[in-house]
C-alpha positions in Angstrom: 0.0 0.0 0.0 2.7 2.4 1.2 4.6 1.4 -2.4 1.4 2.4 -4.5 1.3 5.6 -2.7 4.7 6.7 -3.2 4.7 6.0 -6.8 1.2 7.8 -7.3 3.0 10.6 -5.9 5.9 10.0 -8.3 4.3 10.3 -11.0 1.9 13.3 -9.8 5.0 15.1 -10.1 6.3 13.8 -13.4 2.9 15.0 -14.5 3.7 18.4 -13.2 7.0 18.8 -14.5 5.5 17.3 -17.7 2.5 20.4 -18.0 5.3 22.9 -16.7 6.8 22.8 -20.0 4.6 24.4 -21.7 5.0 27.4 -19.7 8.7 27.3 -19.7 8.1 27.4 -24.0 6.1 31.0 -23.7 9.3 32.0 -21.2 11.5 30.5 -24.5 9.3 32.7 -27.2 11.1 35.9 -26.0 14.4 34.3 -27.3 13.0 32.7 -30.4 12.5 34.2 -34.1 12.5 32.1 -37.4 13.0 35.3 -39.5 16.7 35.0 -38.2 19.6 32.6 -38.6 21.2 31.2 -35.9 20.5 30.0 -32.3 17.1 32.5 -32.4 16.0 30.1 -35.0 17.0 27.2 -33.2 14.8 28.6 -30.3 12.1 28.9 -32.5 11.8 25.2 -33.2 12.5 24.0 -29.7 9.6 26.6 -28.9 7.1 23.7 -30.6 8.8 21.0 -29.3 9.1 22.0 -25.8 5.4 22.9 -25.9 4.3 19.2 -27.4 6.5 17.6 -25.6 5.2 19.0 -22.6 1.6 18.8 -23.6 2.0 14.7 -24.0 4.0 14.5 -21.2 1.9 15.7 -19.0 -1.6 13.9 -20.5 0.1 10.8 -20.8 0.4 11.0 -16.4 -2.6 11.9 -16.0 -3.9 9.2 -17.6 -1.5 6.9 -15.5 -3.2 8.9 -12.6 -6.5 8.6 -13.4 -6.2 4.9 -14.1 -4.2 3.9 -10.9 -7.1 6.1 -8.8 -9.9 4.8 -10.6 -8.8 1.4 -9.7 -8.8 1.7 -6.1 -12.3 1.7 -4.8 -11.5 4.4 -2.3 -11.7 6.7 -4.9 -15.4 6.3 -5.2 -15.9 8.7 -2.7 -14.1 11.5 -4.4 -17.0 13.5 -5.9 -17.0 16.9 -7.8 -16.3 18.4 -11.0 -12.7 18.2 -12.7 -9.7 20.7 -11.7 -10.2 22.7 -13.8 -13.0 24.4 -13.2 -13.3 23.7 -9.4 -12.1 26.1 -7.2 -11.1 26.0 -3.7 -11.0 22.9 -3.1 -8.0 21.7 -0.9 -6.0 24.3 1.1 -3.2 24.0 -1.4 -5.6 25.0 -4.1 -7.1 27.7 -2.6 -3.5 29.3 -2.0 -3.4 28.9 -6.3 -6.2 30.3 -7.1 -5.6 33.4 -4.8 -2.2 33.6 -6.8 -4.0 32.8 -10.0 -6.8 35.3 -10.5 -4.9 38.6 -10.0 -2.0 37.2 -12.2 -4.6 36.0 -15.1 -6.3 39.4 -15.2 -2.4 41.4 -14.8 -1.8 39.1 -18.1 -4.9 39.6 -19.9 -4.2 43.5 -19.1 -1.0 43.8 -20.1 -1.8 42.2 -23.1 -5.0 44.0 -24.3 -3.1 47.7 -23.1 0.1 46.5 -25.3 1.4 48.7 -22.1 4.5 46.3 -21.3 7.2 45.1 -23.8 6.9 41.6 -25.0 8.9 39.8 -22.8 6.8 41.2 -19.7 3.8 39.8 -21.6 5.4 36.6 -22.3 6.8 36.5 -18.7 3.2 37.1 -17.5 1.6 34.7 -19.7 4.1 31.9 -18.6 3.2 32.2 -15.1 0.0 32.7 -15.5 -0.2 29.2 -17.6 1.8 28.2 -14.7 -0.7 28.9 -12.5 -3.5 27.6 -14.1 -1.9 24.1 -14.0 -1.2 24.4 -10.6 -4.9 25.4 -10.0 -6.2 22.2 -11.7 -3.8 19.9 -10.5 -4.1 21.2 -6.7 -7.7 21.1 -6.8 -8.3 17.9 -8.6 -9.2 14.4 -7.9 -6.2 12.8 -8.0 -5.0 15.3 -5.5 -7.4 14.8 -2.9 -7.0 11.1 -3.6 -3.6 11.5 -2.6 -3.8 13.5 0.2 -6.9 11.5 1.7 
């Protein structure tokens, strides 16, 4: 039982780091431009890749997740809508979404004004994306299935 746990919360993590990687691609876009030669272009192309990679990362845990919890019939009891769209949900959730909401309008802002250079916005965006993960992952089933 203990075993099962700790790899659940293995590859909770993995699916993390997986999803953070698309993020970490928008924090890549300041550096990338395909109208140049060079490393710039280089960047450009690992932008994609980094993103997908990420992307399938990420879904292919949280299938692994889902599967592992929806085997155990403990999880039966775990009732609600998915990450996300619920909100405050565990105490390490609602610490997210606190963070979240100011730094998805300051990115939506930013973005509609054109007030900040485009790193700023890309630098927003990123954690904003970041964020957003967070909030679905930390409000989610598989969370409180961990945690419970």
């Amino acid at each position: 039982m203990k075993k099962r746990k700790i790899r659940f919360r293995r590859i909770f993590v993995l699916m993390l780091c997986g999803y953070s990687l698309i993020p970490l691609a928008f924090l890549m876009m300041t550096f990338a431009d395909f109208n140049v030669s060079g490393i710039r272009r280089l960047a450009a192309y690992a932008v994609g890749a980094v993103f997908w990679s990420g992307a399938l990362l990420g879904t292919v845990f949280l299938i692994v997740l889902d599967r592992a919890r929806k085997g155990d019939k403990r999880s039966r009891s775990i009732k609600g809508m998915p990450g996300l769209i619920s909100f405050f949900r565990t105490r390490q959730g609602k610490l997210a979404d606190i963070i979240m909401i100011p730094v998805l309008c300051a990115a939506a802002g930013a973005s509609l004004a054109g007030a900040f250079i485009q790193p700023v916005r890309f630098a927003l965006w990123a954690a904003a994306l970041f964020l957003i993960i967070l909030h679905s992952a930390l409000n989610g089933k598989n969370y409180i299935y961990m945690k419970g």
